[in-house]
C-alpha positions as CSV (number, residue, x, y, z in Angstrom):
1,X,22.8,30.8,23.9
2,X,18.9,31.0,22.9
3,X,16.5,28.6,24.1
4,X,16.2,27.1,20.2
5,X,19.9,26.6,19.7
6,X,19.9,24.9,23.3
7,X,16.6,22.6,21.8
8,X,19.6,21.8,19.0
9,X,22.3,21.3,21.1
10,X,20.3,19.0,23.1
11,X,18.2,17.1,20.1
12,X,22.4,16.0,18.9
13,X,23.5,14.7,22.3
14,X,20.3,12.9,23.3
15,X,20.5,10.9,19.3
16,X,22.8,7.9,20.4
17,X,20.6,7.2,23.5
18,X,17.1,7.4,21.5
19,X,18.9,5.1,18.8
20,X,19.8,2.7,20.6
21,X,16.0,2.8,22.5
22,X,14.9,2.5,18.9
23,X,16.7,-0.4,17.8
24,X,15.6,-2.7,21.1
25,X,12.4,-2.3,20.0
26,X,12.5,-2.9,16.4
27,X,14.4,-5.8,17.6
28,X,11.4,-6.7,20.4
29,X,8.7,-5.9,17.2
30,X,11.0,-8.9,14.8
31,X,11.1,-11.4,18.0
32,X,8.9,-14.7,17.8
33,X,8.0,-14.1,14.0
34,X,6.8,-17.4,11.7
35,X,9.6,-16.7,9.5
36,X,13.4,-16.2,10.1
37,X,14.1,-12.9,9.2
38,X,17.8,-10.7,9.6
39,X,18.0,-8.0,12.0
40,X,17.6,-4.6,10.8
41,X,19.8,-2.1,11.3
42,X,18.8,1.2,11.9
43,X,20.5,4.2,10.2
44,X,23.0,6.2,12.2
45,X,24.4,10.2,12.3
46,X,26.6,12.3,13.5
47,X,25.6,14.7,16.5
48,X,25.9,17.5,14.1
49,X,22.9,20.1,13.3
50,X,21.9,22.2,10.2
51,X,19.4,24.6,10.4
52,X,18.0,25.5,7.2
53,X,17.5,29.0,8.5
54,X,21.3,29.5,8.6
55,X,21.3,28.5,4.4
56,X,18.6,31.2,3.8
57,X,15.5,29.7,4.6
58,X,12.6,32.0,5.3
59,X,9.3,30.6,6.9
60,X,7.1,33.3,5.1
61,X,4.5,30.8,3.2
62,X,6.0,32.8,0.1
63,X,10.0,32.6,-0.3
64,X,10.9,29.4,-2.3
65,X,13.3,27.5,-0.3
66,X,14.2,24.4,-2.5
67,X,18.0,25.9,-2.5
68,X,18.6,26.8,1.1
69,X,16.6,23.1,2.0
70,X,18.7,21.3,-0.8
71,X,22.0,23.2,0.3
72,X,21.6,22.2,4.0
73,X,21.3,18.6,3.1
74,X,24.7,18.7,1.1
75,X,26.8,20.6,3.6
76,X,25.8,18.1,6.0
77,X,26.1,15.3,3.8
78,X,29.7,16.4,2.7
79,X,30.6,17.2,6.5
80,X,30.3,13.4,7.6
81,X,26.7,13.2,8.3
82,X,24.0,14.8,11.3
83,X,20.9,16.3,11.2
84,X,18.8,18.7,9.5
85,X,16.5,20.6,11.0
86,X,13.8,22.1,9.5
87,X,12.3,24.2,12.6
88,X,8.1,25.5,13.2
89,X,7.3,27.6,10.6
90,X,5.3,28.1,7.0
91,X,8.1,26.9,4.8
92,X,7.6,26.6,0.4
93,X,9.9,24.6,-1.4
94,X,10.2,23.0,-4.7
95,X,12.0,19.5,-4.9
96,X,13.7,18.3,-1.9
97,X,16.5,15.7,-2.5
98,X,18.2,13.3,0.1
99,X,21.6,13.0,0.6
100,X,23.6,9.8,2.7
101,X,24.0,10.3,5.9
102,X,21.5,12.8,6.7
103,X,18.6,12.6,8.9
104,X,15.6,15.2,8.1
105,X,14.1,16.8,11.0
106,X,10.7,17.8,10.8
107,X,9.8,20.0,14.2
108,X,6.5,20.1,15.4
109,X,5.0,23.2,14.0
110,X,7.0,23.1,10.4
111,X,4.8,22.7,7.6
112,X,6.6,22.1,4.2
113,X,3.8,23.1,1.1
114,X,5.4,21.9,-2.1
115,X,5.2,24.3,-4.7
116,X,2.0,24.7,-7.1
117,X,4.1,26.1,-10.0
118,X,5.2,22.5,-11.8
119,X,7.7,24.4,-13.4
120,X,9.7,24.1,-10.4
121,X,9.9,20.3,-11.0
122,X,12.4,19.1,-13.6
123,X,11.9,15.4,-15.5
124,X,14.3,13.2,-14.0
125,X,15.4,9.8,-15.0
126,X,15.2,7.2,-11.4
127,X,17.3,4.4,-11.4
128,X,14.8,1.2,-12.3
129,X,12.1,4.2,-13.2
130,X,10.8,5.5,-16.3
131,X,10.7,9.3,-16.5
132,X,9.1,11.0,-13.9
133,X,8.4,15.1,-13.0
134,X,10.9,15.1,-10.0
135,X,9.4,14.0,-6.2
136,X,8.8,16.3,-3.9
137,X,10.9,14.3,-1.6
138,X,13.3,11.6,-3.4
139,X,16.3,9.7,-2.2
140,X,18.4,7.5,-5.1
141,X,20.8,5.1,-4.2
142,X,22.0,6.5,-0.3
143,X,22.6,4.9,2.8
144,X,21.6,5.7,6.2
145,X,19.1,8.2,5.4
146,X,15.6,9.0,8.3
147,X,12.9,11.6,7.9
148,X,11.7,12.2,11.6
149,X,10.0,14.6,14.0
150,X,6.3,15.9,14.2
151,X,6.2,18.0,11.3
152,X,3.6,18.1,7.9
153,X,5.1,17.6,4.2
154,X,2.0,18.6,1.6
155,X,2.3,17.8,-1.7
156,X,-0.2,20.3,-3.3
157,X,-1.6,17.0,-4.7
158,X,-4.6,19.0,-6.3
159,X,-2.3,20.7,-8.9
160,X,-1.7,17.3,-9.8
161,X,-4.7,14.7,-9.6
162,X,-7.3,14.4,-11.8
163,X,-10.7,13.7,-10.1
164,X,-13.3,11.7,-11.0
165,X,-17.0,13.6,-11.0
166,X,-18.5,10.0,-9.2
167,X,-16.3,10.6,-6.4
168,X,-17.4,14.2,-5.5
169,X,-21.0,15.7,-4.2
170,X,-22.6,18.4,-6.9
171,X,-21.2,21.5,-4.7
172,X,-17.6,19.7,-5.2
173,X,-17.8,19.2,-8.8
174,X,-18.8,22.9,-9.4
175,X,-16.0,24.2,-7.6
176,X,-13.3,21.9,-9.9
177,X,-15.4,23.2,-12.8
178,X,-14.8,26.8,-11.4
179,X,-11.9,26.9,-10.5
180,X,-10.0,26.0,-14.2
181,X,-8.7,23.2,-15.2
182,X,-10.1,21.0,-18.2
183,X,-12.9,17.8,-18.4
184,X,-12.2,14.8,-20.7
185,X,-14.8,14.7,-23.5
186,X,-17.0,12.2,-21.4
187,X,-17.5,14.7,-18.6
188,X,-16.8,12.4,-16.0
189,X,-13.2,13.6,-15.2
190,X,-12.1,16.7,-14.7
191,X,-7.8,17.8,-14.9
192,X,-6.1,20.5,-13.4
193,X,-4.4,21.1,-16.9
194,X,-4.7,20.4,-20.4
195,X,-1.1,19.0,-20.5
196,X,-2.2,16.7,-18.1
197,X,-5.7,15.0,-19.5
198,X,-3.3,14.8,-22.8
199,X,0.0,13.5,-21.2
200,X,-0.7,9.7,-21.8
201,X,-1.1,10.4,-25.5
202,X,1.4,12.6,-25.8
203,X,3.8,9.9,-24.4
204,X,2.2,7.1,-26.7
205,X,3.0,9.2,-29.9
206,X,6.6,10.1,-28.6
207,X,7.5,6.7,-27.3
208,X,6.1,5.3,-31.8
209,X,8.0,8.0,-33.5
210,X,11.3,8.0,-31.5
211,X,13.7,5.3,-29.4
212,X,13.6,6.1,-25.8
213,X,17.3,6.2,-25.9
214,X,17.2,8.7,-28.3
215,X,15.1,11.1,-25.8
216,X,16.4,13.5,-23.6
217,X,14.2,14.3,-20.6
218,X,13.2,17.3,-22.0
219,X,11.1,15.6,-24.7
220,X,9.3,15.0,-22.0
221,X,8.5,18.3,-20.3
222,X,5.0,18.3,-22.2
223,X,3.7,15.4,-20.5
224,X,5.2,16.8,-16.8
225,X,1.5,17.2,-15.2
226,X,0.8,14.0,-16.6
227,X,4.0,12.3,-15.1
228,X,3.2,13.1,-11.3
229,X,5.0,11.9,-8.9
230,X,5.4,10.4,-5.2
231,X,5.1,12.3,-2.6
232,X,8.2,10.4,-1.3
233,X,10.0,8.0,-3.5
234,X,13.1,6.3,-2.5
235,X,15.2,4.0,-4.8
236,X,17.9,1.9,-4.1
237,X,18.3,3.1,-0.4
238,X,19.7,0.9,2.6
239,X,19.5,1.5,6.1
240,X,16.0,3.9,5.7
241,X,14.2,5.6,9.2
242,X,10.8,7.4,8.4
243,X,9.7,7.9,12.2
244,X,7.1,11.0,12.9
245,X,6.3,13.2,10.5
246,X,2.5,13.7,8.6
247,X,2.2,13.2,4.7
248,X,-0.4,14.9,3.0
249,X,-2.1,15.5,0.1
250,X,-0.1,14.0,-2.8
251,X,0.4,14.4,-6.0
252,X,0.3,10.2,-6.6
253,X,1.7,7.5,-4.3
254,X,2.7,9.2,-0.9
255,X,5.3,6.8,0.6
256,X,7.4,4.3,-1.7
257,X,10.3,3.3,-1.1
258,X,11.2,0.7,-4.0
259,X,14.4,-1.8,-4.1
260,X,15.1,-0.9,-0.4
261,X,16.8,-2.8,2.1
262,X,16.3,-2.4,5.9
263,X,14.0,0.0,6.2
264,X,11.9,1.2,9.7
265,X,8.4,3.6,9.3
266,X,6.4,4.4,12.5
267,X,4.4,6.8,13.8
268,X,3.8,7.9,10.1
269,X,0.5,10.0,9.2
270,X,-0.8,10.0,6.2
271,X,-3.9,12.1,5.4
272,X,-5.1,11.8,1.7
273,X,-8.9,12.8,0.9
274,X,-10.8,9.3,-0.3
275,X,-11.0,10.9,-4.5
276,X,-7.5,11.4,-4.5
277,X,-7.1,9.6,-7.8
278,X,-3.7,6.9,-6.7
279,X,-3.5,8.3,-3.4
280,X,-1.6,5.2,-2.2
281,X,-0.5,5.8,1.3
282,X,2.5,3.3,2.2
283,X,3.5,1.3,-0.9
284,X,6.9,-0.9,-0.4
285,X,7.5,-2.0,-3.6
286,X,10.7,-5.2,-4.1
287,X,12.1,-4.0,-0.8
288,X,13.4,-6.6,2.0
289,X,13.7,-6.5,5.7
290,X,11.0,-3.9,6.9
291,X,9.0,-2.5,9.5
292,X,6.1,-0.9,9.7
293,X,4.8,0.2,13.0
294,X,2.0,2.4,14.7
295,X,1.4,4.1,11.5
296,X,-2.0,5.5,10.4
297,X,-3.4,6.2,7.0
298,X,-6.4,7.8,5.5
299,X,-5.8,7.2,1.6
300,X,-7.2,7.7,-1.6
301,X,-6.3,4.2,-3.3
302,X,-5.2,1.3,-0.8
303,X,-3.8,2.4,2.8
304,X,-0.5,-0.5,2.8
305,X,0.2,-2.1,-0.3
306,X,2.9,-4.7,-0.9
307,X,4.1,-4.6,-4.9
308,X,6.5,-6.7,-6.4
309,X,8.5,-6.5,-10.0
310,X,11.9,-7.2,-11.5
311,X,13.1,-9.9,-9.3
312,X,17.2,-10.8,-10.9
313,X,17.0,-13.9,-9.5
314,X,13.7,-15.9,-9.5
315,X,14.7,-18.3,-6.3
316,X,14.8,-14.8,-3.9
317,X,11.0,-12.7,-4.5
318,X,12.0,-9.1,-4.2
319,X,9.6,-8.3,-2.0
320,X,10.4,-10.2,1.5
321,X,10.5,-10.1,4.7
322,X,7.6,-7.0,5.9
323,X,6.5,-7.3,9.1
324,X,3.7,-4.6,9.9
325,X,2.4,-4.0,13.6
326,X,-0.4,-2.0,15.3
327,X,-1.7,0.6,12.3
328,X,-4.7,1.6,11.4
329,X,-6.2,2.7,8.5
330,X,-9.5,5.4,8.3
331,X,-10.6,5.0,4.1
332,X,-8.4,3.6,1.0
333,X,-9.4,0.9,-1.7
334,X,-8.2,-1.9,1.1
335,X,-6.8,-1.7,4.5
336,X,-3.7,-3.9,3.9
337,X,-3.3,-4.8,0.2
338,X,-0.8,-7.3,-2.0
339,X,-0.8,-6.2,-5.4
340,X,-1.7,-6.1,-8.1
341,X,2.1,-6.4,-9.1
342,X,3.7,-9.9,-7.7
343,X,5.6,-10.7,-10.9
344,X,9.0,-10.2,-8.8
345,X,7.7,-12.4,-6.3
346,X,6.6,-11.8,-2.8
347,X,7.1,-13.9,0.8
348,X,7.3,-13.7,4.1
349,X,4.8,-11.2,5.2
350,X,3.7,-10.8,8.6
351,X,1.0,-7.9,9.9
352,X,-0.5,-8.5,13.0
353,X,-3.2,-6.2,15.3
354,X,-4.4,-3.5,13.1
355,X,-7.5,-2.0,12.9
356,X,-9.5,-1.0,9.7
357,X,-12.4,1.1,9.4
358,X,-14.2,2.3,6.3
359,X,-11.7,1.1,3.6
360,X,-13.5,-0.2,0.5
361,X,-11.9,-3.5,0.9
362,X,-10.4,-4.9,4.6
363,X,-7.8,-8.0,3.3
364,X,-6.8,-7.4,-0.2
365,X,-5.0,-9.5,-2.2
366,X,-5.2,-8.8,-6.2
367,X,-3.5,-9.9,-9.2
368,X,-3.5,-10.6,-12.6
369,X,-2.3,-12.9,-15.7
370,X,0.0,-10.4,-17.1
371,X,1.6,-9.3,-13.8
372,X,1.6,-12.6,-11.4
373,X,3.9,-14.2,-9.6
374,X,4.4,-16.4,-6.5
375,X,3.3,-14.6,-3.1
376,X,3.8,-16.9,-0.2
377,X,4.0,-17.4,3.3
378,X,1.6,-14.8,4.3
379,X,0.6,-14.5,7.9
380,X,-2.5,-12.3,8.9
381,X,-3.5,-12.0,12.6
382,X,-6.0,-10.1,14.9
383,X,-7.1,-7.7,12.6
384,X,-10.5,-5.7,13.5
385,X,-12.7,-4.3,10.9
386,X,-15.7,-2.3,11.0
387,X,-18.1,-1.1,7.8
388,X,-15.9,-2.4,5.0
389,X,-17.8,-1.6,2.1
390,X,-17.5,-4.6,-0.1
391,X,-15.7,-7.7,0.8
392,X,-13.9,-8.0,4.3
393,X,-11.2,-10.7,2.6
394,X,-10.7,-10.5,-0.7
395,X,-8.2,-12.6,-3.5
396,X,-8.5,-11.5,-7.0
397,X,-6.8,-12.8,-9.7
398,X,-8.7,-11.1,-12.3
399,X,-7.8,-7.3,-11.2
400,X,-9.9,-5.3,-13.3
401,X,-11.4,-8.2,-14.7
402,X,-7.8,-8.6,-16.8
403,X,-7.7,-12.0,-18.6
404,X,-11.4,-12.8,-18.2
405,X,-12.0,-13.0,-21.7
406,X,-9.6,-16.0,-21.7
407,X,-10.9,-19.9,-20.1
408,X,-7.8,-22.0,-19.2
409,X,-4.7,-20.5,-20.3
410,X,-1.0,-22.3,-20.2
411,X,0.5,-21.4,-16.8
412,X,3.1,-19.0,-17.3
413,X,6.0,-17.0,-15.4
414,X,3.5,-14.4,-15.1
415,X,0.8,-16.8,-13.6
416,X,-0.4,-14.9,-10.2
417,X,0.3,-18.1,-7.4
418,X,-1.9,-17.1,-3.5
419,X,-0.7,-19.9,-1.6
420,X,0.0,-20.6,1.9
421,X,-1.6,-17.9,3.5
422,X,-2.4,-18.3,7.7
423,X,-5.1,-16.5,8.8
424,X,-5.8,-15.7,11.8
425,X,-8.6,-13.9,14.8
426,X,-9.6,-11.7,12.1
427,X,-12.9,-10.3,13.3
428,X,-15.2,-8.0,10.7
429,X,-19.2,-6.2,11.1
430,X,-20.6,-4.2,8.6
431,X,-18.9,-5.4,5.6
432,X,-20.8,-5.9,2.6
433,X,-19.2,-9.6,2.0
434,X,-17.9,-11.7,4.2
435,X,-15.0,-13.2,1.8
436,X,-14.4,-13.6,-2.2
437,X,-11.8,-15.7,-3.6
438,X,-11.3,-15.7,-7.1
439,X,-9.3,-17.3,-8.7
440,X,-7.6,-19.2,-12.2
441,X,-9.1,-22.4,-13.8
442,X,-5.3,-23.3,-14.4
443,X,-4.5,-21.5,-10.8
444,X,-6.5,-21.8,-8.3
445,X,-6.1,-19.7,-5.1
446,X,-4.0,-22.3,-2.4
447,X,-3.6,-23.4,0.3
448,X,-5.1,-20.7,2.6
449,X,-5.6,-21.3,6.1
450,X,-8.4,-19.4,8.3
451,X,-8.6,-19.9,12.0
452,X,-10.8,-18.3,15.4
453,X,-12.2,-15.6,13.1
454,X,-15.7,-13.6,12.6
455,X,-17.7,-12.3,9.7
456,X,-20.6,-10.4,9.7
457,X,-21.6,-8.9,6.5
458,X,-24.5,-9.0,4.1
459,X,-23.4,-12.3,2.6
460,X,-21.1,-14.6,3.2
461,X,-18.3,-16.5,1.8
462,X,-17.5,-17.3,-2.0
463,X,-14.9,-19.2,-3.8
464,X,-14.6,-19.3,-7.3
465,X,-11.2,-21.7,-8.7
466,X,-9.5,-22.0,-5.2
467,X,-8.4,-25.1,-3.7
468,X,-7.3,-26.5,-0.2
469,X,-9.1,-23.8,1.7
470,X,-9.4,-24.6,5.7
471,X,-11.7,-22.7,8.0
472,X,-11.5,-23.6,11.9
473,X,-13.5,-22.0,14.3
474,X,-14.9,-19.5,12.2
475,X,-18.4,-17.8,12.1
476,X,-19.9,-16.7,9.1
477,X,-22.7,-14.3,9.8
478,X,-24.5,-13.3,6.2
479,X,-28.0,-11.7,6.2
480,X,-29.0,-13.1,3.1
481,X,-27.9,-15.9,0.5
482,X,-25.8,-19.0,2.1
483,X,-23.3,-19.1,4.0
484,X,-20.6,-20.7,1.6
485,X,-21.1,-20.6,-1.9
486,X,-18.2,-22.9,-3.7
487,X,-18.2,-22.8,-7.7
488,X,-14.8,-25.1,-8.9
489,X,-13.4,-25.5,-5.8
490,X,-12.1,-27.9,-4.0
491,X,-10.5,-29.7,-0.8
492,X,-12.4,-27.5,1.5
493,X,-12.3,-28.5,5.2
494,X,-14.9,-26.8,7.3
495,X,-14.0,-27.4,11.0
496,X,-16.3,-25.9,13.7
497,X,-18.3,-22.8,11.9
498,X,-20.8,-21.1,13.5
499,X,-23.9,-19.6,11.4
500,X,-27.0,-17.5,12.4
501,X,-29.9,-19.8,12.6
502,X,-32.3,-17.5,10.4
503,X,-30.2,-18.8,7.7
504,X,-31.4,-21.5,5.5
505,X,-28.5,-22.7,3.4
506,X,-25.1,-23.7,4.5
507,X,-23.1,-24.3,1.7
508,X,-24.5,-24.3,-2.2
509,X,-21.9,-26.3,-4.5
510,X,-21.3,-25.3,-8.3
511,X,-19.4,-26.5,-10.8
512,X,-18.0,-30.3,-11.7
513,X,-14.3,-29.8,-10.4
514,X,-16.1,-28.7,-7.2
515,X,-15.4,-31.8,-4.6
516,X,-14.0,-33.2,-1.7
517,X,-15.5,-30.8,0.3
518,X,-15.6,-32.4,4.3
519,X,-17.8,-30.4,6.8
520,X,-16.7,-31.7,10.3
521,X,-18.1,-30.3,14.1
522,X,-20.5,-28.1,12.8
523,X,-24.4,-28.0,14.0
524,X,-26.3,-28.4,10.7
525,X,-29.6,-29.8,12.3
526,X,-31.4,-26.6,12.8
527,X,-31.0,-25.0,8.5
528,X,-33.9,-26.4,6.9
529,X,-31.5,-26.6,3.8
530,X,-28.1,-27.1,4.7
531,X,-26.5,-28.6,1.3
532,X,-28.0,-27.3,-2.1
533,X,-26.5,-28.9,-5.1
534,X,-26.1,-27.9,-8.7
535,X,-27.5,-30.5,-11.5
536,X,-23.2,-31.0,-12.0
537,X,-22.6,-31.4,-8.5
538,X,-22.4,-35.3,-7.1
539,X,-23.6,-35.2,-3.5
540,X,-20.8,-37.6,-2.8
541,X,-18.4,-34.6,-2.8
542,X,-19.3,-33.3,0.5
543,X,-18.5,-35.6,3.6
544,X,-20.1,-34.8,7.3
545,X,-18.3,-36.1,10.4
């Protein structure tokens, strides 16, 4: 028996004992959480190996292997369940599909390269989904499914993305420009196709003329490089492992698992360069009961993102129950994000000791008036940040200024609600703002909490609309401007917060809802202007014990 084959024999006998390692420590990682949330259950497989070599597979970098890959998945799937393996090697392949039961062994040394030729990615019809050119890797409705080992999946995301010229040095841009592709008339995006920088009107036209029920998918094969897709997407899937493997370069999102249940990711990679245009890297959109652990993500749009749409029943949020330990993330729009889709409702979030460096945005938390919803019971803690480039905490009910035109509008079931949020040893340097929190004149942002934290940043900390906002043992460390600036806010307790001594104003106070705002233990004798008032300001709002 060769030393390989023995590697096999020996990767199916030692599977119950590393399961059952697994699970005791996604149970220790769900212990002493601020929330009650259900055990999850890991998936589980038969001690039963496919090697894709054995269904044709050849690791030449040329052969095509989406049959002998696909077939290997459905012999084990129809045989009860196991593994496949997918050994070291150069291996091409076209669409890859899940089956239940199977667990998809990436071996150190395999590298799968999706093909370049879209023509080897059909339009398919997800379930919840509009139509989309077929993932790379996609899983619909399965249970007890895992993508594990060492190994790389790239997407050949740059037959895909467009790129946008502000995002690229002069040497870059010349290179696109060189190597094909088409610019938009603006010349300040450049396509790798023509049937891509024309998709979205393409679709527009087809969707006015024509009922969607009366289009097949083919009507939409003209849009296909428009209608990229994830480099993973997984719909409708229970009992979901992602443990190992390095994801890069893809075409759009490059983990999503949507309308998931019970789902584990750790010790996940993902490697997307910064202009990737929506190079999400771990987006769990309306799922429930999940863990993400030691993962690490360099992304082209935000690193983790929590999204949430289409809640059936508006007393249980889609999205709940995410508990997210120990990750990092290198570059992305924001280090841990929620948004900008909470219309489904989201709750019970819990990330704890991560480390963000570099993303444009540390805490991100974005919505808008046509897409809110109630996110609650958030809990943040010891998070380190270093050189965030704008703001270090953001909320953001205005996402792409969306609404802005409007003053106080009727609140609505698409009203974005940030409320109880807890906060906590958060520590940030470098960041351009310290915190910004925007939100509705008929919605303020709520109820957040902010406790034993640390901001340095070029300036400090603004609130525009929120309302019953505690900091406790907080220092504020702005090189310019004050230290608070509140414009229609309210109920503010300030407990405790440290400020460099250089600076001259504490708190400035805009706006005539602004009030009650109380200031208590905190050394104000040494800024020569601690309290600056606007003319519709009453001093009387602010109280000093």
């Amino acid at each position: 028996m060769c030393l390989i084959t023995l590697a096999f024999v020996g990767l199916a006998r030692s599977q119950s004992a590393e399961r059952a390692a697994l699970q005791a420590e996604v149970h220790a990682c769900l212990q002493n959480l601020p929330f009650e949330m259900p055990e999850i259950q890991l998936p589980e497989f038969p001690d039963k190996i496919f090697n894709i070599r054995d269904f044709g597979a050849v690791a030449d970098g040329q052969t095509l292997n989406t049959e002998a890959i696909n077939k290997a998945i459905q012999t084990c799937s129809q045989s009860g369940g196991g593994t496949v393996v997918i050994p070291s090697g150069l291996w091409l392949s076209g669409p890859i599909q899940l089956q239940s039961n199977v667990n998809l062994n990436l071996q150190r040394g395999a590298l799968v390269v999706f093909s370049p030729d879209h023509k080897d990615y059909p339009i398919i019809d997800p379930p919840r989904k509009s139509p989309i050119a077929a993932p790379p890797v996609s899983g619909f409705n399965l249970k007890n499914i895992a993508i594990t080992g060492e190994g790389i999946l790239d997407g050949s995301g740059e037959t895909w993305r467009p790129v946008k010229r502000f995002k690229t040095t002069a040497s870059q841009w010349r290179n696109l420009l060189n190597s094909g592709g088409v610019v938009e008339p603006g010349g300040e995006i450049w396509w790798p196709s023509r049937e891509g920088m024309e998709g979205e009107l393409f679709l527009r036209n087809l969707g006015s003329s024509r009922d969607r029920k009366e289009l097949s998918l083919d009507d939409y094969l003209p849009a296909r490089d428009f209608l990229r897709p994830d480099l993973i997407l997984l719909v409708n899937c229970r009992n979901v492992l992602i443990d190992g493997p390095t994801l890069k370069n893809s075409p759009k999102f490059t983990l999503h698992p949507e309308w998931c249940s019970d789902i584990v990711i750790r010790n996940v990679q993902v490697n997307n360069e910064w202009w990737a245009q929506n190079g999400d890297g771990i987006d769990i959109g309306s799922c429930k009961n999940v863990l993400i652990q030691r993962c690490t993500v360099t992304a082209g749009d935000d690193a983790y993102c929590m999204k949430s749409s289409g809640a059936e029943d508006v007393t249980s949020p889609a999205l709940q129950n995410v508990v997210m330990r120990d990750c990092i993330a290198y570059h992305g729009h924001g280090g841990f994000v929620i948004g900008s889709n909470t219309d489904g409702g989201i709750r019970n979030i819990y990330v704890d000791n991560c480390d963000f460096i570099g993303t444009d945005i540390g805490l991100r938390f974005k919505s808008a008036r046509d897409r809110g919803g109630l996110v609650d019971n958030i809990f943040i803690r010891n998070i380190y940040m270093k050189d965030i480039v704008n703001e270090a905490l953001l909320f953001n009910t205005y996402y792409e200024n969306m609404g802005r035109d409007g003053d106080d509008c009727p609140v609505s079931a698409t009203t974005p609600i940030f409320q109880n949020f807890y906060i906590d040893s958060v520590y940030s340097i470098g960041s351009k703002q310290a915190a910004s929190m925007i939100g509705l004149p008929e919605m303020p942002i709520r109820d957040i909490r902010i406790r034993n934290s640390y901001f340095a940043a070029e300036t400090g900390f603004e609130a525009d609309y929120a309302q019953g906002i505690t900091l406790e043992n907080v220092g504020i460390a702005p090189r310019s401007g004050p230290v608070f600036l509140l414009k229609q806010s309210s109920d503010f307790i300030l407990k405790n917060i440290s400020f460099p001594r250089n600076v001259a104003n504490f708190i400035s106070l805009v706006g005539e809802k602004t009030k009650s705002i109380r200031i208590e233990e905190t050394d104000l004798s040494f800024s020569p202007a601690p309290l600056k008032f606007a003319g519709d300001v009453d001093k009387s709002v602010v109280t000093i014990r």
